[in-house]
C-alpha positions as a Markdown table, in Angstrom:
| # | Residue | x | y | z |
|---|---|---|---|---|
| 1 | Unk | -5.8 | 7.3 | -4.5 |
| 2 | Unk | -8.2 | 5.0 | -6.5 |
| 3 | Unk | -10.4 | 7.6 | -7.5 |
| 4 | Unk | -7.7 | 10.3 | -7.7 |
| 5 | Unk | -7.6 | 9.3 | -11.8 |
| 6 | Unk | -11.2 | 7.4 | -12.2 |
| 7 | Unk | -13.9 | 6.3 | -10.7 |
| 8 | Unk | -13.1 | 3.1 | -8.5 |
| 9 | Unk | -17.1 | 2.0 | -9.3 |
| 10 | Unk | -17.1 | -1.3 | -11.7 |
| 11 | Unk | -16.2 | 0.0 | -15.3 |
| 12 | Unk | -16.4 | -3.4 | -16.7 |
| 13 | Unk | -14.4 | -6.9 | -16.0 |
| 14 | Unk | -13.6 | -7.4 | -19.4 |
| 15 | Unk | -10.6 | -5.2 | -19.5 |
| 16 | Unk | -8.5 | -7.6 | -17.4 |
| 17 | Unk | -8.5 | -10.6 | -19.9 |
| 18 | Unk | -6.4 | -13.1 | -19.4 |
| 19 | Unk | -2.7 | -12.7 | -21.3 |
| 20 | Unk | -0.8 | -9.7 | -21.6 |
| 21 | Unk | 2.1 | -8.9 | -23.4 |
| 22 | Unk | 4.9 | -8.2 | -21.6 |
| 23 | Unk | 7.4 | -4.9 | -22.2 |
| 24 | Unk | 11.3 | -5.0 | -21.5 |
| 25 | Unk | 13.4 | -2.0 | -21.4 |
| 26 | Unk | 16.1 | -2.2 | -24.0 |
| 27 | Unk | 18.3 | -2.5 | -21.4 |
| 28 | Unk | 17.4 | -5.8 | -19.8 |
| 29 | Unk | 18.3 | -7.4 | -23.4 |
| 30 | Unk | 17.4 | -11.3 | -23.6 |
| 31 | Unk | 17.7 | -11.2 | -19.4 |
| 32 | Unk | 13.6 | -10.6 | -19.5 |
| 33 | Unk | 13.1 | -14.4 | -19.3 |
| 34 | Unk | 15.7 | -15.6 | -16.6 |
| 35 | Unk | 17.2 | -12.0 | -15.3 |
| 36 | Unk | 13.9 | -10.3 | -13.6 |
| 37 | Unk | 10.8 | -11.3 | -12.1 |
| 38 | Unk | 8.2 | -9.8 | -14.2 |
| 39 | Unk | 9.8 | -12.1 | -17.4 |
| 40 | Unk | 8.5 | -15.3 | -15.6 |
| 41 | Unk | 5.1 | -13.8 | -15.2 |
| 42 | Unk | 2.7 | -14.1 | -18.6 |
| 43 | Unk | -0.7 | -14.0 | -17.0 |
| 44 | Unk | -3.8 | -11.8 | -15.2 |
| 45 | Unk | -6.0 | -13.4 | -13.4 |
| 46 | Unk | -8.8 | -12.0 | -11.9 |
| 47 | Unk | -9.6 | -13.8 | -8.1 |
| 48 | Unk | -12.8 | -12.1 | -6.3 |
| 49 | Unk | -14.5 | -8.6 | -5.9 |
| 50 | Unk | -13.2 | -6.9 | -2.8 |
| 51 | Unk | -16.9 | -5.4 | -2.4 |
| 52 | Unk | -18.1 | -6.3 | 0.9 |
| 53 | Unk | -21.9 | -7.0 | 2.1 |
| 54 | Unk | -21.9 | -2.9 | 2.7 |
| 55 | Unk | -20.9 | -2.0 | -0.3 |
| 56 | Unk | -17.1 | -0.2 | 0.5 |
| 57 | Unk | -15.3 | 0.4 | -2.4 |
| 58 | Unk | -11.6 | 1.3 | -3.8 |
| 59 | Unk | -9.3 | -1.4 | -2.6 |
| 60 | Unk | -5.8 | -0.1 | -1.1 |
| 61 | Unk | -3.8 | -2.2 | 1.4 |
| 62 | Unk | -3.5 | -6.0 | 0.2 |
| 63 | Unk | -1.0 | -8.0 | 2.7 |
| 64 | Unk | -0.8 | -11.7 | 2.6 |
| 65 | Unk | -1.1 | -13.4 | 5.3 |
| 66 | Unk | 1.8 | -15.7 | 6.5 |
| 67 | Unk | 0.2 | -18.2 | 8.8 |
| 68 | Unk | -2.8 | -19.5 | 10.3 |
| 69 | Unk | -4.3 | -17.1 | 13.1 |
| 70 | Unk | -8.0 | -16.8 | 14.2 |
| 71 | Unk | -9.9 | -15.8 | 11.5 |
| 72 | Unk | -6.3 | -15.3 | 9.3 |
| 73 | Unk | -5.6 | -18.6 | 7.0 |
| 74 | Unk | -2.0 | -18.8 | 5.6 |
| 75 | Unk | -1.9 | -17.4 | 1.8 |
| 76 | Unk | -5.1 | -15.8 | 1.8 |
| 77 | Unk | -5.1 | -12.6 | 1.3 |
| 78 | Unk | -6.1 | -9.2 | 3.3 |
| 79 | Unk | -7.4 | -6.1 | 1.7 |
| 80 | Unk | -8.4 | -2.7 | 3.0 |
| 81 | Unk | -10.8 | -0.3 | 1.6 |
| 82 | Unk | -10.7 | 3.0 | 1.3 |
| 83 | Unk | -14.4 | 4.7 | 0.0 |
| 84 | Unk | -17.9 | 4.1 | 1.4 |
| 85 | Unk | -20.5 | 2.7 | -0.8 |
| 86 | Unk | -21.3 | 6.4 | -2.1 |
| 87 | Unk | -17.9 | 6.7 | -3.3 |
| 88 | Unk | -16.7 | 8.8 | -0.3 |
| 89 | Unk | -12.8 | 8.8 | 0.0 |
| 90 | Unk | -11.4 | 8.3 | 3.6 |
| 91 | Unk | -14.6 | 6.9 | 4.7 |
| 92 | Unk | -14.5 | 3.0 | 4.3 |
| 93 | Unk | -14.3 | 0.7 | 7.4 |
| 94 | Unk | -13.7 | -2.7 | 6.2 |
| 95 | Unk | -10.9 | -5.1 | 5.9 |
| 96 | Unk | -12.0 | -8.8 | 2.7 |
| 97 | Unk | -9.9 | -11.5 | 3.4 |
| 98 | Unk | -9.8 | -13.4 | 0.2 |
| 99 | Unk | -8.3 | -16.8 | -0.6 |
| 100 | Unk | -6.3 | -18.0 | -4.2 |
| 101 | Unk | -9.0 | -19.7 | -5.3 |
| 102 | Unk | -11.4 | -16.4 | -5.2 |
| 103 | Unk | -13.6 | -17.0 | -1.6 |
| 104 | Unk | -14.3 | -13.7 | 0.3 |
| 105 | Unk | -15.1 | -13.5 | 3.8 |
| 106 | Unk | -15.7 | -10.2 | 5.9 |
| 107 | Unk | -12.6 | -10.2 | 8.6 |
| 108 | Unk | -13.7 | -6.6 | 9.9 |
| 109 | Unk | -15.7 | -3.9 | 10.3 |
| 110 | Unk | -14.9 | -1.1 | 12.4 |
| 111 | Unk | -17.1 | 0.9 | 14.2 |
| 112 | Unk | -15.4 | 4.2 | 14.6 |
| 113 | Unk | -17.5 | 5.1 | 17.2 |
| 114 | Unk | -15.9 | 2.3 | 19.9 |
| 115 | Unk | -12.7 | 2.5 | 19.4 |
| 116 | Unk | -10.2 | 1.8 | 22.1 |
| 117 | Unk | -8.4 | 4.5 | 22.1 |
| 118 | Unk | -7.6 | 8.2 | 20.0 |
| 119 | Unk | -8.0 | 8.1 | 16.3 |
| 120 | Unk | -8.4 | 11.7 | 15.5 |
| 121 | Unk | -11.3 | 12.1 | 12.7 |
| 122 | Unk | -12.6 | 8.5 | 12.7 |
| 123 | Unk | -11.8 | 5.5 | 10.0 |
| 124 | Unk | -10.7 | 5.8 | 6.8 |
| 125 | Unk | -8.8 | 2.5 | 5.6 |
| 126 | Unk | -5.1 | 3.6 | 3.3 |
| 127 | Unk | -2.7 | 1.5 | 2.2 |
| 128 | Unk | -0.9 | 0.8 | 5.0 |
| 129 | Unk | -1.8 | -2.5 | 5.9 |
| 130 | Unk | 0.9 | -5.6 | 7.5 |
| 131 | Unk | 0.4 | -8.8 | 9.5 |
| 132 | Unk | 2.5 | -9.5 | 12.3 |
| 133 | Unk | 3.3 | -12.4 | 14.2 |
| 134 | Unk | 0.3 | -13.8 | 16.5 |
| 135 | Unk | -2.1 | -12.9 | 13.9 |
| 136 | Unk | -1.8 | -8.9 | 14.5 |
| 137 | Unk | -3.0 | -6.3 | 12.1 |
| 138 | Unk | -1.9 | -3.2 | 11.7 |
| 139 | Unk | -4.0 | -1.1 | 9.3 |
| 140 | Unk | -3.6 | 2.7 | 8.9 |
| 141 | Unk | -6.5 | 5.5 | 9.0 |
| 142 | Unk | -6.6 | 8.5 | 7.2 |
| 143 | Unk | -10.3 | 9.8 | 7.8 |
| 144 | Unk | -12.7 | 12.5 | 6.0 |
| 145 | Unk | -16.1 | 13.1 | 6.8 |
| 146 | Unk | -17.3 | 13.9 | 3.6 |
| 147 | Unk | -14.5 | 12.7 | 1.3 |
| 148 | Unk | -12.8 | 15.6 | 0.5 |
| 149 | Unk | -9.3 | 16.6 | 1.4 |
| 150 | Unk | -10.5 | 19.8 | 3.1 |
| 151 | Unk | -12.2 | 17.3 | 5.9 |
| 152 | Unk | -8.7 | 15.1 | 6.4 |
| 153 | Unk | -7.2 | 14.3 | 9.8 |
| 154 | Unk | -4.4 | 13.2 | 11.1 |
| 155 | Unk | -5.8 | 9.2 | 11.5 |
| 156 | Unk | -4.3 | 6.5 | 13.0 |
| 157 | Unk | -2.7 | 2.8 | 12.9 |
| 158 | Unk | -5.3 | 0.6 | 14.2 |
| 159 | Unk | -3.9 | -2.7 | 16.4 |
| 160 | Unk | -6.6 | -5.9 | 15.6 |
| 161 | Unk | -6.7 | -9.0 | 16.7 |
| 162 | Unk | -6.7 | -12.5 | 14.8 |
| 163 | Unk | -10.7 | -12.3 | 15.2 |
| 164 | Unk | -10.9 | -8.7 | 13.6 |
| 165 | Unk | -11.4 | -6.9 | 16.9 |
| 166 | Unk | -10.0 | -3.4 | 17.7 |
| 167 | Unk | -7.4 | -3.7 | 20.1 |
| 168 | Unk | -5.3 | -1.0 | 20.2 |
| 169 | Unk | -4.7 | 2.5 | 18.6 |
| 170 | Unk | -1.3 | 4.1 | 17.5 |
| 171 | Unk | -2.2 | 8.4 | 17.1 |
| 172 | Unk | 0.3 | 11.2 | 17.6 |
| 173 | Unk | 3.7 | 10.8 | 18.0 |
| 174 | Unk | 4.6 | 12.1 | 13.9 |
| 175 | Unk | 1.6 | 9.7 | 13.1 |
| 176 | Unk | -0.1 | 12.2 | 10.5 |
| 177 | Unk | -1.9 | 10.3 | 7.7 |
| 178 | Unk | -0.5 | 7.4 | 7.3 |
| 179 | Unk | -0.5 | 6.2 | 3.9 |
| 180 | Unk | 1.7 | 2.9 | 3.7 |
| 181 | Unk | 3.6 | 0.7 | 5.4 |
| 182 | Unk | 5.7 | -2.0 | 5.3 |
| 183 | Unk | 7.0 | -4.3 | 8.6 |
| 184 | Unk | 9.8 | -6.5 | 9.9 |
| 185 | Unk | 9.8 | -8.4 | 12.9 |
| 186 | Unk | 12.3 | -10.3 | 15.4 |
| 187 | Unk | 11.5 | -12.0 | 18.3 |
| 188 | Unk | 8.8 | -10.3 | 20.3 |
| 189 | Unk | 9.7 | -6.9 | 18.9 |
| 190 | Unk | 8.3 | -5.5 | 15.0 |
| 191 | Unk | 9.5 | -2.4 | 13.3 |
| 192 | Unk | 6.9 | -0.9 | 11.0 |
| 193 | Unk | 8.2 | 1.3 | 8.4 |
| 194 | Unk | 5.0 | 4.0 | 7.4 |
| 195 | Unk | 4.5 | 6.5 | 5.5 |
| 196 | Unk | 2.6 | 10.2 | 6.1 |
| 197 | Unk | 1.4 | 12.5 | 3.8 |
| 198 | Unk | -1.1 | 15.1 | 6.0 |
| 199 | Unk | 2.0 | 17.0 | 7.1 |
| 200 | Unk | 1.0 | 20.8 | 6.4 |
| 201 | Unk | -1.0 | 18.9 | 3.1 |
| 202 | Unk | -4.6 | 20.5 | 3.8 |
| 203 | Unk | -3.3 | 23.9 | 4.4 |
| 204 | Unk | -1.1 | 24.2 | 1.6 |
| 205 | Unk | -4.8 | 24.2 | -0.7 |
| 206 | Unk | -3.5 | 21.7 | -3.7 |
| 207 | Unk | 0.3 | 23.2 | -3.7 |
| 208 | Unk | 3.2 | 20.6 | -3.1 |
| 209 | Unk | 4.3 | 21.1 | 0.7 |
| 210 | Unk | 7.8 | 18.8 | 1.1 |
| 211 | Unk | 7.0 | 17.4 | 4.2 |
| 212 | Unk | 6.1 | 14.3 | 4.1 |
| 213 | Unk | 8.1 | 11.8 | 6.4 |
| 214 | Unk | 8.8 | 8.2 | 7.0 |
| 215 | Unk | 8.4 | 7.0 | 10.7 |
| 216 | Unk | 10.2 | 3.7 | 12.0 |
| 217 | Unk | 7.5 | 2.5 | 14.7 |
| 218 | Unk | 9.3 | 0.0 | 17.0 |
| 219 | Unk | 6.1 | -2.1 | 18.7 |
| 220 | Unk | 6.8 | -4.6 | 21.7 |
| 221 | Unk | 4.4 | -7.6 | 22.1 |
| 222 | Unk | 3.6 | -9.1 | 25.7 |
| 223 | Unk | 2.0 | -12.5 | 25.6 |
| 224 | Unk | -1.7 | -12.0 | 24.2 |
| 225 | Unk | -1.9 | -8.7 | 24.7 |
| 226 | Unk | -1.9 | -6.0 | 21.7 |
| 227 | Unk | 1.6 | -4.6 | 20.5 |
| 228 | Unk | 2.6 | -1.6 | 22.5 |
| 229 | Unk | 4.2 | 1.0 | 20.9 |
| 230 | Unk | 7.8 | 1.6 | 23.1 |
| 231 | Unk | 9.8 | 4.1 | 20.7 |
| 232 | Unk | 9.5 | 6.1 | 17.4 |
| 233 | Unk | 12.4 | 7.3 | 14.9 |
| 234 | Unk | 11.6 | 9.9 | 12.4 |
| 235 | Unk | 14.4 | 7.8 | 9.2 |
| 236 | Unk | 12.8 | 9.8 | 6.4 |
| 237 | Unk | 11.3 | 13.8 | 5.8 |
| 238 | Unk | 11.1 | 16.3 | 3.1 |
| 239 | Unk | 8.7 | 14.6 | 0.9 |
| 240 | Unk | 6.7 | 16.3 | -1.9 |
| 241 | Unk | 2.7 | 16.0 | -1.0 |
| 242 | Unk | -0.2 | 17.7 | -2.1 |
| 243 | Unk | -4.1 | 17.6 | -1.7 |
| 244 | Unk | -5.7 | 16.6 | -5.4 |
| 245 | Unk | -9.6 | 17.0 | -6.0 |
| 246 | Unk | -9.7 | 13.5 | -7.6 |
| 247 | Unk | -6.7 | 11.9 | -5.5 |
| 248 | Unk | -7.7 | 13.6 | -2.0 |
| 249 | Unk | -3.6 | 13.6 | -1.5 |
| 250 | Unk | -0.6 | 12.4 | -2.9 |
| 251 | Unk | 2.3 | 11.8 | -1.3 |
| 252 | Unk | 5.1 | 9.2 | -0.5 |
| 253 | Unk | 3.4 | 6.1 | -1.0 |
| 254 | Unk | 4.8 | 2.4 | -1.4 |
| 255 | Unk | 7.4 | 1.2 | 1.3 |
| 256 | Unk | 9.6 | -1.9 | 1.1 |
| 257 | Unk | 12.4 | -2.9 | 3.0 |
| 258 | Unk | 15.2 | -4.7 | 1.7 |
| 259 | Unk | 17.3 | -7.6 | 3.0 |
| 260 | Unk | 20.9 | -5.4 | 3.8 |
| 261 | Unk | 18.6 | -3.2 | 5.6 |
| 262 | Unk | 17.5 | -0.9 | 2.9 |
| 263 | Unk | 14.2 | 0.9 | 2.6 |
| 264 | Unk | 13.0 | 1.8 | -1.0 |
| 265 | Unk | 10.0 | 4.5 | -1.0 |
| 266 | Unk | 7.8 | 5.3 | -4.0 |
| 267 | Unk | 7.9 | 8.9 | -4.1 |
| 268 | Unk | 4.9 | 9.4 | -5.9 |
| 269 | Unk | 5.2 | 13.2 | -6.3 |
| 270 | Unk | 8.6 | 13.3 | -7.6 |
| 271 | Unk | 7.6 | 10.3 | -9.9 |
| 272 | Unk | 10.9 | 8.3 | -8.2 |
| 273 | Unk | 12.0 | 5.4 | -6.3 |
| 274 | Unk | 14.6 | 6.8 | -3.7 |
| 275 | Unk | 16.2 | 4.7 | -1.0 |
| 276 | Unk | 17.0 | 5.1 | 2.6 |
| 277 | Unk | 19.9 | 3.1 | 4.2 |
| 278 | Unk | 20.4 | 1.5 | 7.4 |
| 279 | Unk | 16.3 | 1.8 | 7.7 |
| 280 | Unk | 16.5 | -0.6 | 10.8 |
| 281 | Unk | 19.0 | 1.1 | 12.5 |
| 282 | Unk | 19.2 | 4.6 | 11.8 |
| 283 | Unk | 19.0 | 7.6 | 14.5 |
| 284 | Unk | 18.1 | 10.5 | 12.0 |
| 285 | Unk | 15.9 | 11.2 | 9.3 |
| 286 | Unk | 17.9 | 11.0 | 5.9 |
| 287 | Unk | 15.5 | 13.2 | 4.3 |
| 288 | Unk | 14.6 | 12.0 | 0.7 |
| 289 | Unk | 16.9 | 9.4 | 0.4 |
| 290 | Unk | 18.7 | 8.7 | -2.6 |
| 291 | Unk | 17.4 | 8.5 | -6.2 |
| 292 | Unk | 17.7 | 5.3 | -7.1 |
| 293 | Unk | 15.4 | 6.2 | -10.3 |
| 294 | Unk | 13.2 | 8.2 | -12.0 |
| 295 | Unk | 10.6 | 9.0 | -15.0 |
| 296 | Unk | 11.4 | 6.5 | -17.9 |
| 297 | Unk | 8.7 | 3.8 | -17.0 |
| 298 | Unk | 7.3 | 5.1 | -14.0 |
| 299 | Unk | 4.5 | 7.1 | -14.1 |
| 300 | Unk | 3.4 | 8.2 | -10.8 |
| 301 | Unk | 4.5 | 5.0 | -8.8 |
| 302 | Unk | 2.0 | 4.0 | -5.7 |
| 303 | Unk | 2.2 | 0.5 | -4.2 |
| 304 | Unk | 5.9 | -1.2 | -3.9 |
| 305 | Unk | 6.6 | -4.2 | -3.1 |
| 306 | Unk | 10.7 | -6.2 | -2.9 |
| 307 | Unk | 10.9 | -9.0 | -5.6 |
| 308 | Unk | 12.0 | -12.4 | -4.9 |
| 309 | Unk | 15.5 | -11.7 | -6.6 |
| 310 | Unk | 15.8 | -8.3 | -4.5 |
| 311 | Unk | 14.5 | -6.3 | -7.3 |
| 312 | Unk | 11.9 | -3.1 | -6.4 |
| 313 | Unk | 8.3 | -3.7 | -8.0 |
| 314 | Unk | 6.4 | -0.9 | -8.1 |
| 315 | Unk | 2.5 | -0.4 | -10.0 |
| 316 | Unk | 1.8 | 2.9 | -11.3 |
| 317 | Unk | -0.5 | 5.6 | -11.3 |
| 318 | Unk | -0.9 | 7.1 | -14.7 |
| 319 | Unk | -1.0 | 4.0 | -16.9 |
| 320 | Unk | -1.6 | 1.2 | -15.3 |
| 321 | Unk | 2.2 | -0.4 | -15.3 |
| 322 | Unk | 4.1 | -2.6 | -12.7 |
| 323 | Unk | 7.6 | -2.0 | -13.5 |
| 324 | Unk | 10.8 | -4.0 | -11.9 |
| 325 | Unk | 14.0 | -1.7 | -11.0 |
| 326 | Unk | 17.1 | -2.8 | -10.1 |
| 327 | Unk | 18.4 | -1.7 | -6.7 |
| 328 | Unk | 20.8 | 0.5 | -9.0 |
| 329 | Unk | 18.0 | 1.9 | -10.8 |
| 330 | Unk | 17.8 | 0.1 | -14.0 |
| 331 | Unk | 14.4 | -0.5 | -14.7 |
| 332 | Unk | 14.6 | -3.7 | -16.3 |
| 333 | Unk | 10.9 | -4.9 | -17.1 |
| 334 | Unk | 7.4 | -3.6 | -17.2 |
| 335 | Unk | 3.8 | -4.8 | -18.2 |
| 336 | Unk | 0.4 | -3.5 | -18.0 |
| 337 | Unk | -1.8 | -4.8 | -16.0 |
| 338 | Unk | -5.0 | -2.7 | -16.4 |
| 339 | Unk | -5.9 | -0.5 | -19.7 |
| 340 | Unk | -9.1 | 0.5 | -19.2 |
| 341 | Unk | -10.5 | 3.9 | -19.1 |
| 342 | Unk | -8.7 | 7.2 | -20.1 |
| 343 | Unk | -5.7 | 7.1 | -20.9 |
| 344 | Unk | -5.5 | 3.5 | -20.6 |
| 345 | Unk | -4.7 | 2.0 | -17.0 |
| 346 | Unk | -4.6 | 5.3 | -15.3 |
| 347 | Unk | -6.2 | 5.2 | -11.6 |
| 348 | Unk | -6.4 | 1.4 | -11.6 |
| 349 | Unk | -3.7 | 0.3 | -9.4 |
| 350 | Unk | -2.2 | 0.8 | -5.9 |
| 351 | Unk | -1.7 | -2.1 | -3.7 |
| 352 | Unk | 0.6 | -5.1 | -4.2 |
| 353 | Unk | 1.9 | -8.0 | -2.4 |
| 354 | Unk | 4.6 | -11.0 | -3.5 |
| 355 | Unk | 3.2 | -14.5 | -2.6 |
| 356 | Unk | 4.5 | -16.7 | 0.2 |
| 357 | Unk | 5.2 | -19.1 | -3.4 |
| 358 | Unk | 7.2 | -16.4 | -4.6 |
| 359 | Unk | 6.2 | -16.4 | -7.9 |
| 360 | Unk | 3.3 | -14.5 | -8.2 |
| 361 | Unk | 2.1 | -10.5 | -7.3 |
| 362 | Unk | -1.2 | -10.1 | -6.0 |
| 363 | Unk | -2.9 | -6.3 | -6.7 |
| 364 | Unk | -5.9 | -4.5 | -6.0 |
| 365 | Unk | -7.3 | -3.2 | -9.3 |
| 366 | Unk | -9.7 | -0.2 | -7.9 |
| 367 | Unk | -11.3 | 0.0 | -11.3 |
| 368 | Unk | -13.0 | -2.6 | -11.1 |
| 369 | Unk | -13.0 | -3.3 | -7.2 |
| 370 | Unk | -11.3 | -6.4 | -7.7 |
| 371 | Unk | -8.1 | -8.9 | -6.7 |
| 372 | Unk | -6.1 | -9.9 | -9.1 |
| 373 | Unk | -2.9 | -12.1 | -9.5 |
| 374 | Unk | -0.5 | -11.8 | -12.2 |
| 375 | Unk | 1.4 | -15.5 | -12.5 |
């Protein structure tokens, strides 16, 4: 959604100075400092462009990565992209891995023309991006030809190695534009928790269609070969979703899974965090959810990500804010971390990712087609 609001192309680095002042609801009180996450965080810092040698643009999915694996080094940092070098939505084919101290390698670049398997309309890198044990990546697809939401298709989740090779691809099956994603694993089995938003979307012409859905994917690994897919679980429908001529779609975006089992969504549409319970177990869909919160500080909420102290982070659209919520809906703390452009922040932010420190957030600023980390 990075040039949903404005144009992901560089608008200028020095709008992400270094310090900046945090905001506290009134009703976190003096708890800003000791009580939430966001009030032990005072600084931006910018780390690398996410620009690669063929010039993709508009980063998305950011995923650290937890251990050494191939080409993967533990804490560096993965990021999708989602636009060509002309700016194209949907189009992108590249994955930066970039390290705390701002060094950016290539991992991949996929040709969508050998792919293993179906991916129907080609690559186009989202937001849906996780690691999994063995080095694994799991990225999602949602694919235009020309970047416009008239061209979408249904996409894919793409299985690559620790090298950046294709190994596998996940289509059909409720798989429908996959937007984000979120994973768990145990043993030799993963759950990943992802998001769609081309449900009935083109068709409907720019007017909200609620029927966007939440899949649970349970993959199966066998020794060195790619996780196979063995069953999928429909835990979540009924989501608001639209095409936009600037945002291509919006729909239920940021996923994060909670330790009792819970799974928060950012339902971007609705401008609302709901919640879906028993997320890892679960038969049914439970539709929305519940609202955990809405409107107040979140302004079109994108990426999500579970605080340290069990608290729901979430970056939004229409201002560039990361706000912290309570699991029972206070939102407790906010800051800005981008306000550039017009109105300030908007279309800067969408993917975030916690530290394996714990004590920073890593985000993808697609303003200025950068990593940043707010510490």
């Amino acid at each position: 959604m990075r040039t949903n609001f404005l144009s992901p192309m560089v608008r200028g680095l020095s709008a992400l100075t270094a310090a900046v002042a945090i905001g506290v609801t009134a009703a976190a009180g003096t708890a800003a400092a000791g009580g939430t996450f966001l009030g032990r965080l005072h600084t931006v810092r910018e780390i690398s462009s996410t620009v690669p040698a063929n010039g993709d643009v508009n980063p998305y999915g950011t995923a650290v990565v937890p251990r050494d694996a191939g080409k993967l080094h533990k804490g560096n940092v993965l990021v999708s992209n989602f636009n060509n070098s002309q700016n194209q939505q949907g189009t992108d084919t590249t994955l930066v891995q970039i390290s705390p101290r701002g060094t950016a390698k290539l991992f991949a670049q996929i040709d969508p023309d050998h792919l293993p398997g179906p991916c129907p309309g080609g690559v186009g890198l989202t937001t849906a991006l996780s690691i999994l044990p063995g080095g694994w990546v799991v990225v999602g697809s949602l694919p235009t030809t020309d970047g416009s939401s008239a061209t979408a298709q249904a996409g894919c989740l793409l299985v690559l190695d620790s090298h950046g090779r294709v190994r596998r691809t996940l289509a059909g099956g409720g798989i429908n534009g996959p937007w984000d994603m979120t994973a768990t694993s145990r043993g030799d089995r993963t759950d990943l928790f992802v998001t769609n938003v081309l449900n009935g979307t083109v068709a409907g012409g720019g007017d909200e269609v609620d029927r966007g859905t939440v899949l649970r994917i349970t993959l199966k690994r066998h020794g060195n070969q790619p996780p196979k897919r063995v069953k999928t679980t429909t835990i979540g429908s009924g989501f608001a979703q639209k095409t936009d001529p600037a945002a291509l779609v919006i729909g239920p975006t940021g996923v994060g899974l909670a330790k009792d089992g819970s799974l928060y969504v950012a339902d971007t549409v609705k401008n609302r965090i709901t919640v879906i319970p028993r997320a890892l177990t679960r038969k049914s869909s439970a539709g929305t959810g519940r609202v955990v919160s809405s409107d107040c500080k979140l302004n079109g909420p994108l990426g999500l990500a579970i605080a340290p102290n069990g608290h729901i982070l979430t970056v939004n659209s229409g201002d560039g804010n990361i706000v912290e919520t309570t699991p029972r809906g206070r939102q407790v703390a906010f800051r800005q971390l981008d306000k550039s452009g017009s109105p300030p922040g908007a279309g800067a932010l969408f993917g975030l990712a916690v530290d394996l420190d714990r004590d920073a957030v890593y985000f993808v600023n697609d303003a200025t087609n950068f990593l940043n980390v707010l510490k």
